[in-house]
C-alpha positions as CSV (number, residue, x, y, z in Angstrom):
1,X,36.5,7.7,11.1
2,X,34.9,7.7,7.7
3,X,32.2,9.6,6.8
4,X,30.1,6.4,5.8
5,X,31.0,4.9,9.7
6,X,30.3,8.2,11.6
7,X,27.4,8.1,14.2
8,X,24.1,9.2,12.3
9,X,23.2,12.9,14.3
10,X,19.7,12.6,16.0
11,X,17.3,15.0,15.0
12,X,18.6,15.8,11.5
13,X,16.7,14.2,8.2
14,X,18.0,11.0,6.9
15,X,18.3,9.6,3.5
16,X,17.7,6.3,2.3
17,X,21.3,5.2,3.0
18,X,21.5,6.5,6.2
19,X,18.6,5.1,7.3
20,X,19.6,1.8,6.0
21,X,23.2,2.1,7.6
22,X,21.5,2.6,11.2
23,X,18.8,-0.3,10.5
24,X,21.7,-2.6,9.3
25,X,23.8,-2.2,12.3
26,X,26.8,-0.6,10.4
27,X,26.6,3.1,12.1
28,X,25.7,4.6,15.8
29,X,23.6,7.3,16.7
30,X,24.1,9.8,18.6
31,X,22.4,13.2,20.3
32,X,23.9,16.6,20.3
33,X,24.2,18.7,23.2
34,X,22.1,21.2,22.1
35,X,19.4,19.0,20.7
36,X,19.5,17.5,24.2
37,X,19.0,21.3,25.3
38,X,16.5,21.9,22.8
39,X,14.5,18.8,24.2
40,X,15.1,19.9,28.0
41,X,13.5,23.2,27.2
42,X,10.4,22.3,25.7
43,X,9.5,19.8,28.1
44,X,10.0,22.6,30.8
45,X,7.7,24.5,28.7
46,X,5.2,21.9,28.8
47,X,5.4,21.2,32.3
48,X,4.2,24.5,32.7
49,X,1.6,24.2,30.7
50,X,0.5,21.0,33.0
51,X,1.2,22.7,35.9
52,X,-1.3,25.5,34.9
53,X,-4.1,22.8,34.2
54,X,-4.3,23.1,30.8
55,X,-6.3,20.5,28.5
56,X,-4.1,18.8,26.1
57,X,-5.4,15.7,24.3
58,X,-3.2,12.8,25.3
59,X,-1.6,14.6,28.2
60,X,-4.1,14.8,30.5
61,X,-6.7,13.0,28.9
62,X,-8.0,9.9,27.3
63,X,-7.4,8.5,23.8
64,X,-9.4,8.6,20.3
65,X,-13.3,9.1,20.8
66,X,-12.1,8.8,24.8
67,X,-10.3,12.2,24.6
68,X,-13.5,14.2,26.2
69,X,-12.5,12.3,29.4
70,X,-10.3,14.3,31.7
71,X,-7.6,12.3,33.8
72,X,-6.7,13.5,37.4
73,X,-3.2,14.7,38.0
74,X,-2.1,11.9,39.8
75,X,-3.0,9.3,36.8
76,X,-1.4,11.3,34.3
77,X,1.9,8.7,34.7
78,X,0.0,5.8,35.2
79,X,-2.2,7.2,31.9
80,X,1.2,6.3,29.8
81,X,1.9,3.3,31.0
82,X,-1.7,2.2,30.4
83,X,-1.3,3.2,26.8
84,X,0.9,1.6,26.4
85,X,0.2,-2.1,27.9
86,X,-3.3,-1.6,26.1
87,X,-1.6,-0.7,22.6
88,X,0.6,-3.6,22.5
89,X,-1.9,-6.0,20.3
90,X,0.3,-6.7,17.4
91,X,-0.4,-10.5,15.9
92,X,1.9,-12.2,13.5
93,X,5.6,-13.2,12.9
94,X,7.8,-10.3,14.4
95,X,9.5,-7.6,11.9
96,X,13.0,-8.8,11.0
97,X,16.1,-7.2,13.1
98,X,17.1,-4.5,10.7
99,X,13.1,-3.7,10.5
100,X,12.8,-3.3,14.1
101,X,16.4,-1.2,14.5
102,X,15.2,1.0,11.4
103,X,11.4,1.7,13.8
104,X,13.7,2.8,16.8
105,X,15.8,4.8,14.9
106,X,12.9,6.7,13.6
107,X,10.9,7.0,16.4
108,X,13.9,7.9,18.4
109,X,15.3,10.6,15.1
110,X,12.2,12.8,15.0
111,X,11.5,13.0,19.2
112,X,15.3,14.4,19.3
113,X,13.7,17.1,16.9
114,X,12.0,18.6,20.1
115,X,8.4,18.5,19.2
116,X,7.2,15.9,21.0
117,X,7.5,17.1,25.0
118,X,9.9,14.0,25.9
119,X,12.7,14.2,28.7
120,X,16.0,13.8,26.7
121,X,15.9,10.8,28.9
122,X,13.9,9.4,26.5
123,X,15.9,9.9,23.9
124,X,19.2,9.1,25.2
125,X,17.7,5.4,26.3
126,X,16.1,4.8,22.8
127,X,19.6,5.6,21.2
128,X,21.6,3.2,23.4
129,X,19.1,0.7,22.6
130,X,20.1,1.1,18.8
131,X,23.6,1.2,19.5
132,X,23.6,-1.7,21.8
133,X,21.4,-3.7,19.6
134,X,18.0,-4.6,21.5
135,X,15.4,-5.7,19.6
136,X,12.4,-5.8,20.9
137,X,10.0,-7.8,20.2
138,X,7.2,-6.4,17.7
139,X,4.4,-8.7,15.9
140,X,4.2,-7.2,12.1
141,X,0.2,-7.2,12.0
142,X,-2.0,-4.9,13.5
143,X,-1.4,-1.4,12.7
144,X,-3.9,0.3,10.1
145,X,-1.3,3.4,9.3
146,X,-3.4,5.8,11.3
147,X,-3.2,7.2,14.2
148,X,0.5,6.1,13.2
149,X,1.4,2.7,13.8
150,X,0.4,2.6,17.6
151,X,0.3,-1.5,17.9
152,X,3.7,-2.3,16.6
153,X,5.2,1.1,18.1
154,X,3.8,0.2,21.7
155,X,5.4,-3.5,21.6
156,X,8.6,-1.2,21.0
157,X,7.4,0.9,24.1
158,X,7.4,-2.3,26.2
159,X,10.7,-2.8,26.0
160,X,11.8,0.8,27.2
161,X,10.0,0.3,30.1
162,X,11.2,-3.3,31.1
163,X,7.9,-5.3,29.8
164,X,7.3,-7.2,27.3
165,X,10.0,-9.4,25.5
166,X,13.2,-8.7,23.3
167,X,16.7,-10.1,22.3
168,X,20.0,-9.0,21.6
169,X,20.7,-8.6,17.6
170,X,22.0,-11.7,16.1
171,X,20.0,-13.7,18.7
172,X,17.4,-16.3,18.0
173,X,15.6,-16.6,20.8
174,X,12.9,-13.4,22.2
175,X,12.8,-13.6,26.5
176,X,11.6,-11.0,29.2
177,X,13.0,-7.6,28.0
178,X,13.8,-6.8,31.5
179,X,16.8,-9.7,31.2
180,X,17.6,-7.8,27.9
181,X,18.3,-4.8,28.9
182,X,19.8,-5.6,32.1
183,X,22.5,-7.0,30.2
184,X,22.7,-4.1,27.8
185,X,23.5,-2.1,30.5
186,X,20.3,0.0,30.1
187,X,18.2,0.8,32.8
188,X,14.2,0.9,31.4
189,X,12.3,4.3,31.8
190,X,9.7,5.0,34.0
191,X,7.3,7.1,31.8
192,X,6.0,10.5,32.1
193,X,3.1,12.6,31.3
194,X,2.9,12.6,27.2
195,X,5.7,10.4,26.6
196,X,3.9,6.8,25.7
197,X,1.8,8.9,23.2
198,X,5.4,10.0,22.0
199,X,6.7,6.7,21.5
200,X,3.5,5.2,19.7
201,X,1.8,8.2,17.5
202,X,3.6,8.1,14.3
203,X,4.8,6.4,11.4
204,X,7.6,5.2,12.2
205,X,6.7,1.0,11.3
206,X,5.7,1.5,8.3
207,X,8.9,3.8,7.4
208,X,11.3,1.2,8.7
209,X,9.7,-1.6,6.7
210,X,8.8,-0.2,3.5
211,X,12.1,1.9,3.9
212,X,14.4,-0.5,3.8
213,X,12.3,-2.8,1.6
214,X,12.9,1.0,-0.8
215,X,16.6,0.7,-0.4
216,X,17.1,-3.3,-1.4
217,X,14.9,-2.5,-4.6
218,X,17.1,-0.2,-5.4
219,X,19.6,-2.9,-5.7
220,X,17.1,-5.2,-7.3
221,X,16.8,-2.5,-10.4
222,X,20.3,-2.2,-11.1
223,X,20.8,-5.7,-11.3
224,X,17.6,-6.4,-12.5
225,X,19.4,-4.2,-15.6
226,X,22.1,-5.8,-15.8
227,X,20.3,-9.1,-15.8
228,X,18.5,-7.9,-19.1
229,X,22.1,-7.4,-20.9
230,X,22.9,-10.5,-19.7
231,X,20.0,-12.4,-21.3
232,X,20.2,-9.9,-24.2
233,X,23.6,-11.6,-25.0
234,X,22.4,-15.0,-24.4
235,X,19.7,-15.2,-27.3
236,X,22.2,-13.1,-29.5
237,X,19.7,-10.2,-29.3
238,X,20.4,-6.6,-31.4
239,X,21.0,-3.8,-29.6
240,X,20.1,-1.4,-32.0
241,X,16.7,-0.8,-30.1
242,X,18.7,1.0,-27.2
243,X,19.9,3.9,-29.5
244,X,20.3,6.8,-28.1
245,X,18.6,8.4,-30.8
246,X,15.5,6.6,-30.0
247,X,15.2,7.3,-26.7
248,X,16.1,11.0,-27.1
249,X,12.6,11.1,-29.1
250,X,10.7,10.3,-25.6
251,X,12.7,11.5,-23.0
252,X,11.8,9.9,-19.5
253,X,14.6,10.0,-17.0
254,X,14.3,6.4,-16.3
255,X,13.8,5.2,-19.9
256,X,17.2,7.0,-21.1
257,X,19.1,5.8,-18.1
258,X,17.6,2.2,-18.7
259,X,19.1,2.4,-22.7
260,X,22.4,3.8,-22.0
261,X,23.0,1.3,-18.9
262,X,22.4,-1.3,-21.6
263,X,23.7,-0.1,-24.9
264,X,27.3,0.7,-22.2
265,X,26.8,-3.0,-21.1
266,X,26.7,-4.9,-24.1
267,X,29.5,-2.9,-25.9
268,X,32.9,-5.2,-26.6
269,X,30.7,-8.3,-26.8
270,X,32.7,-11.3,-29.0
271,X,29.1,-13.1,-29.2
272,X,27.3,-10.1,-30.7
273,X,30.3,-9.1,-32.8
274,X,30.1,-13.1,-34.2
275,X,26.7,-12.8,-35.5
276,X,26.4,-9.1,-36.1
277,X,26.5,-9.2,-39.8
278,X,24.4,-13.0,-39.9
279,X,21.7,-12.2,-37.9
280,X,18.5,-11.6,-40.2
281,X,16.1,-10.7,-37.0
282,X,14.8,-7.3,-37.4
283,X,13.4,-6.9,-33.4
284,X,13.6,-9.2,-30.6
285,X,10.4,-9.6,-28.5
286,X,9.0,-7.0,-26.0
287,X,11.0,-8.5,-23.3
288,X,14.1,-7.5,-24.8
289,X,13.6,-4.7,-27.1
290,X,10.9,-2.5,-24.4
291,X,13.4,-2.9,-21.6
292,X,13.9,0.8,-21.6
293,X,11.1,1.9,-22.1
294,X,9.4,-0.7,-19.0
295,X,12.0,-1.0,-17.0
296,X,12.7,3.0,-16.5
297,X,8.9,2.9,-15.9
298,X,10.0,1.1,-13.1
299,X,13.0,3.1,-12.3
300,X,10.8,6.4,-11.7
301,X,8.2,4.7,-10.0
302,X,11.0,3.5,-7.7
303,X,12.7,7.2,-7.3
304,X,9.6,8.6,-7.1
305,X,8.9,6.4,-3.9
306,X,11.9,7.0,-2.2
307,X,11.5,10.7,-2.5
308,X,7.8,10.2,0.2
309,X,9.6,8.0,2.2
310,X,12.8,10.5,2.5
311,X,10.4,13.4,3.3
312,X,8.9,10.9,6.1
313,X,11.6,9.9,7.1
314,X,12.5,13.8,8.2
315,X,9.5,14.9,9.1
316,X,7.9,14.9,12.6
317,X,4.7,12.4,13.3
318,X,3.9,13.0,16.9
319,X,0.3,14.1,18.0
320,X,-0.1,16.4,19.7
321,X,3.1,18.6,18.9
322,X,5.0,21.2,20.6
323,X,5.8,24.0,18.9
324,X,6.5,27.6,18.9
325,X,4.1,29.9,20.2
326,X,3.0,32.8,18.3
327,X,4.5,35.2,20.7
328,X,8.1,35.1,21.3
329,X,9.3,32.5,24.3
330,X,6.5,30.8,24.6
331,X,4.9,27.1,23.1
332,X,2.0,25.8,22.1
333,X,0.4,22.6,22.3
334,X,-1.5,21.7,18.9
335,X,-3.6,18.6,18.1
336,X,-3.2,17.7,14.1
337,X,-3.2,14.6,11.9
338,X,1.0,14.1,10.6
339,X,0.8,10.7,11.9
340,X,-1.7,9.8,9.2
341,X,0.2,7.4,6.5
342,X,-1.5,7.8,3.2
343,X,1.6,9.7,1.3
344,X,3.4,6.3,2.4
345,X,0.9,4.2,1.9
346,X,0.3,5.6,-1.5
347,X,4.1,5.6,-2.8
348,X,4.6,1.7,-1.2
349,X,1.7,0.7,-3.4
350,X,2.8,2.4,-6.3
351,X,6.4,0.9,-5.9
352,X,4.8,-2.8,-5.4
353,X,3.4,-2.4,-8.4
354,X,6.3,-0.8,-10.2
355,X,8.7,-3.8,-9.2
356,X,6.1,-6.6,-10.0
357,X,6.3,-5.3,-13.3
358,X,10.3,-5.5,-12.9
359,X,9.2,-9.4,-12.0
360,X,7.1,-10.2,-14.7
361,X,9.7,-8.9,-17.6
362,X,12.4,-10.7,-16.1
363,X,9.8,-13.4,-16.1
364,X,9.7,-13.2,-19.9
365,X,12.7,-13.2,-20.0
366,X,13.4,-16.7,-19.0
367,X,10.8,-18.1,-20.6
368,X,12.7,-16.7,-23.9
369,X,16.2,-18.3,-22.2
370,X,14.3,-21.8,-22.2
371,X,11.8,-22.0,-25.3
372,X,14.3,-20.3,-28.0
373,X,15.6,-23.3,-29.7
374,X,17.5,-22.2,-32.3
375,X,20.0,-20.2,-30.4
376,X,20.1,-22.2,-27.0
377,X,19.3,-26.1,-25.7
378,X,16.3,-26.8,-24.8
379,X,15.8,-25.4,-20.9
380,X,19.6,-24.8,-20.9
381,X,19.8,-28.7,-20.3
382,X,23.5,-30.1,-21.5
383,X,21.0,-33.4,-21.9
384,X,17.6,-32.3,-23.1
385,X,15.5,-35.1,-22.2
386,X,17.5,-37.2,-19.5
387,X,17.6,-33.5,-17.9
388,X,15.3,-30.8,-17.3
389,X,17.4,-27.9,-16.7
390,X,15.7,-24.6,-16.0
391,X,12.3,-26.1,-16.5
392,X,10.4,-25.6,-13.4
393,X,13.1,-23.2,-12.3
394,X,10.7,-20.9,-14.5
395,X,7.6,-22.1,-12.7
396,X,8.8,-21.4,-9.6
397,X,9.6,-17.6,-11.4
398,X,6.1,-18.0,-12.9
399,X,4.6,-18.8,-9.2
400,X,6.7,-15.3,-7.4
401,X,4.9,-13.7,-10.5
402,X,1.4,-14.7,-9.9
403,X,1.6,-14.3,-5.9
404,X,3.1,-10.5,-6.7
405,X,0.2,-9.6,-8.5
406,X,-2.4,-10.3,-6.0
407,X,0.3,-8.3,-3.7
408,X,-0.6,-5.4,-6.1
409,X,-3.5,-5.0,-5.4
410,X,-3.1,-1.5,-3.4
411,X,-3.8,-1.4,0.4
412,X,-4.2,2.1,0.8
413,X,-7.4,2.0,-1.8
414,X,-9.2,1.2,1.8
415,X,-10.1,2.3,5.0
416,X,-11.8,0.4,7.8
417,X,-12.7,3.4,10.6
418,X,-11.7,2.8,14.1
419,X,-12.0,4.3,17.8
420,X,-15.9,4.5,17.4
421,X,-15.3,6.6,14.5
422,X,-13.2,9.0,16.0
423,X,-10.5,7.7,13.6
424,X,-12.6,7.0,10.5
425,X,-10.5,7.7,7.7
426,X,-7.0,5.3,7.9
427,X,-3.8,4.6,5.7
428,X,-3.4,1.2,5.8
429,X,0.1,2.2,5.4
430,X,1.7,-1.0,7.4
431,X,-0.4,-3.2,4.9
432,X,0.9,-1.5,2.2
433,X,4.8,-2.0,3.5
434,X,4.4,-5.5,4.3
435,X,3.8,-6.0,0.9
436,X,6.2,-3.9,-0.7
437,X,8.8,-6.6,1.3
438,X,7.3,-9.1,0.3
439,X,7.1,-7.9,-3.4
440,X,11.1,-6.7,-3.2
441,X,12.2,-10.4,-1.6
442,X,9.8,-12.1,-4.5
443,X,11.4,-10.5,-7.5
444,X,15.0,-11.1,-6.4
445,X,14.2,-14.3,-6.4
446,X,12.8,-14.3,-9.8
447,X,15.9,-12.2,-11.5
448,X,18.3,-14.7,-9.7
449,X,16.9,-17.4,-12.0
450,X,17.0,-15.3,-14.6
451,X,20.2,-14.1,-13.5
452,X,21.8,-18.2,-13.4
453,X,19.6,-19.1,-16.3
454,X,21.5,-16.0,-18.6
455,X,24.6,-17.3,-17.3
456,X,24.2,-20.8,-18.5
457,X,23.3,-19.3,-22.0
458,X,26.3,-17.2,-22.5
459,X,28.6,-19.7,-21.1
460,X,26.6,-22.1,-23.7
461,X,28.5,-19.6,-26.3
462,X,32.2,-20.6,-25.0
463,X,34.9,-19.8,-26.2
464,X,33.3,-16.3,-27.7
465,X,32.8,-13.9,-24.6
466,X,30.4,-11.5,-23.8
467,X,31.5,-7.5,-22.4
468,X,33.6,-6.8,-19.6
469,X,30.9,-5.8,-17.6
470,X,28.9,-8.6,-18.5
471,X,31.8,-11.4,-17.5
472,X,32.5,-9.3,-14.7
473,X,29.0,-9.9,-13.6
474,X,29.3,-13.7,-14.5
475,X,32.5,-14.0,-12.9
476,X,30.3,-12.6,-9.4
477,X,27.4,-15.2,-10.0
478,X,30.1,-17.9,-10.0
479,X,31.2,-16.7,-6.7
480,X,28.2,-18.0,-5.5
481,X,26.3,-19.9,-7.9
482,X,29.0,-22.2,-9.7
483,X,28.3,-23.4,-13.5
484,X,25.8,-26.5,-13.3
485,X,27.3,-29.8,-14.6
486,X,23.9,-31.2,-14.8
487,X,20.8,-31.1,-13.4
488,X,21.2,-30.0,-9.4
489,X,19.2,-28.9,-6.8
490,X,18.1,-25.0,-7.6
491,X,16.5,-23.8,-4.3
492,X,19.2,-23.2,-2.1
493,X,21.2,-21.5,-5.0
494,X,17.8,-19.0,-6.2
495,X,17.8,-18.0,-2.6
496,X,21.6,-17.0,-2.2
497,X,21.7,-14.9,-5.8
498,X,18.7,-13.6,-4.5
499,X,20.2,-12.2,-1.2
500,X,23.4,-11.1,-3.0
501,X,21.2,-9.3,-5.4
502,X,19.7,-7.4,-2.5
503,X,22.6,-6.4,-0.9
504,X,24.3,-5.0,-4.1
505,X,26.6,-8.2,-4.3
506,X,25.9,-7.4,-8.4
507,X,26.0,-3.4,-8.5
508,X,28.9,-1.0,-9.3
């Protein structure tokens, strides 16, 4: 078995890959038996603690500003379950497949940790429902980052426990999750003390959502890169301006990767070679020359991103927490705040912004691609006039633009306190990852007009050729978006470059 298609090890910290391989369906999970020891123990140990009467918030009493209300020992099961069916207020369309796979896999990844008091019951069911492929069903709206995401987690809960409603992957249709999972071959659990608060108190929805949304805009830069030296060779621009001399003399890590991806794109071109010594342009515009210097802004942003998410994405959210006690042998029970979101919330706002910016370059872009006369037809049209060409293939880009920046505005500048104030300072970390998507799946779409609109224009400069790289990339567009012959329908085609620029159809 290859290493990419070996079963992910609960408990241990993910990357961004990883995580994404899970989510995606291409790799299992699977629990060690000594994490599965590891669990066992420390819900012993907390059994004993329940058994010696103990307060513990959650465990044995209520919730939020209710937690000053003791529950009897024969509710304490009952307690869970409650929790649960109360919890389960999500509104909106559900998350996507790969969303709701990537929320069980990290709710399920950090309680094989051990911190969280589970049976490795609980554990072992979650996993098969990731390996098996049951989605539950979870509405995308409702959570507010803090105490974790408890009303998307707890439509997840439902499931486990044979309520609410789910499907297999692949599936269209959502029905009783007690069918589901009958013909998973999964028997639901029957919760114990602690564990509904296990399943719900973290962040774990807005990981899986602005995680993977992280992992396609990775994709998106690269290509939104190559993009650029596409529409670079189009307009016969100079690309003297990514020097590596220049870029030496302010040295961001994003910037300098951003030039030399370029400068190694564009090398071996016959079109710039043909007007190399003709060309009496000292600078193209910003949206050419700044690439660099914007787009690596971009880039760090991006990295910068993924590093929170990777640190969440190891990282144990659970409230209350078992842990080891001060004296050898023995555990404690302690109350603390690591499901609060606002180091996710913070870097999924931050990388919103960074990739609208990706969005409103590229935007430029086109508009250079269809307004630059001299050096290209008007809107890439074979029959200016009698055809329109690209020309309201750039207000739709113009449209994803303007939508994008009112998605910038930054969720986690706010906080609406909840739970009678008990819970008065939130993330609004969901928010945030919604719109990081949403952001992501809008600027594909723009850089695949780009992306067909630079093709047109280099293929407009037939029989010279462009790079290697470059016509390899062309050759891959053609795969899927074949050269126009005259004005043709565009929306189907913007969304399938789109989707193949997400998936790293365009990427080395």
């Amino acid at each position: 078995m290859s290493a990419k298609n070996k079963p992910f090890t609960l408990g241990t910290a993910p990357d961004i890959v990883d995580f994404a391989e899970v989510a995606y369906g291409q790799r299992r999970v699977e629990i060690t038996a000594k994490a599965l020891k590891l669990i066992a123990g420390r819900r012993a140990s907390l059994e004993a603690l329940l058994s010696e009467d103990k307060v513990m918030y959650g465990i044995n009493t209520g919730f939020g500003e209710l937690a000053s209300q003791r529950v009897s020992r024969e509710s304490l099961k009952s307690l869970q379950v409650n929790l649960i069916r109360s919890h389960a207020c999500g509104v909106g369309d559900p998350l996507e497949d790969a969303e709701t796979l990537a929320l069980m896999f990290a709710r399920a990844n950090e309680l094989a940790m051990g911190n969280s008091g589970v049976r490795p019951l609980v554990v072992k069911t979650l996993a098969a429902m990731i390996n098996k492929g049951v989605i539950p069903f979870i509405p995308s709206k409702g959570s507010v980052g803090a105490s974790g995401d408890l009303a998307p987690s707890a439509h997840m809960a439902l499931t486990l426990i044979g309520e609410g409603y789910a499907k297999l992957a692949g599936e269209d249709e959502f029905v009783p999750s007690a069918q589901v999972m009958k013909r998973a071959g999964i028997k639901p659990v029957e919760l114990a003390e602690k564990e509904g608060l296990a399943l719900i108190n973290g962040t774990q929805a807005m990981k899986a959502v602005g995680g993977l949304a992280l992992f396609e805009a990775m994709n998106l830069f690269y290509s939104s890169v190559l993009t650029g030296a596409m529409t670079m060779e189009a307009l016969k621009g100079t690309p003297v301006a990514f020097d590596k001399r220049i870029h030496e003399l302010k040295p961001h890590a994003g910037q300098l990767e951003v030039a030399e991806m370029l400068e190694s794109m564009l090398k071996g071109s016959q079109i710039r070679a043909s007007h190399k010594h003709t060309d009496k342009r000292v600078q193209d515009p910003y949206s050419l020359r700044c690439m660099p210097q914007a787009m690596g802004a971009s880039r760090d942003a991006i990295e910068y991103a993924l590093n929170v998410f990777e640190i969440e994405l190891g990282s144990v959210t659970d409230n209350p927490l078992v842990v080891e006690g001060k004296k050898k042998g023995e555990i404690e029970v302690l109350s603390g705040g690591n499901f609060h979101g606002q180091a996710v919330a913070f870097a999924a706002d931050f990388a919103a912004i960074a990739i609208t910016a990706l969005g409103n370059i590229s935007e430029r872009r086109i508009a250079q691609l269809v307004s630059d006369f001299k050096i290209l037809p008007p809107f890439l049209a074979r029959n200016p006039g009698l055809e329109s060409g690209f020309m309201i293939a750039h207000v739709t880009a113009a449209a994803l633009c303007n939508e994008n920046k009112i998605l910038s505005h930054p969720a986690s500048a706010d906080s609406i306190p909840t739970s009678a104030n008990k819970e008065d300072f939130v993330s609004m970390g969901m928010n945030a990852a919604l719109k990081l998507s949403t952001v992501v799946r809008n600027v594909a779409r723009i850089v695949a007009i780009e992306m067909m609109a630079a093709g047109e224009g280099i293929e407009f400069h037939r029989p010279l050729k462009s790079s290697a790289r470059l016509e390899a990339a062309l050759a891959k567009l053609r795969e899927v978006s074949p050269a126009f012959k005259g004005d043709e329908v565009f929306s189907e085609r913007i969304e399938n470059v789109a989707e193949d620029i997400l998936c790293g159809h365009f990427v080395n």
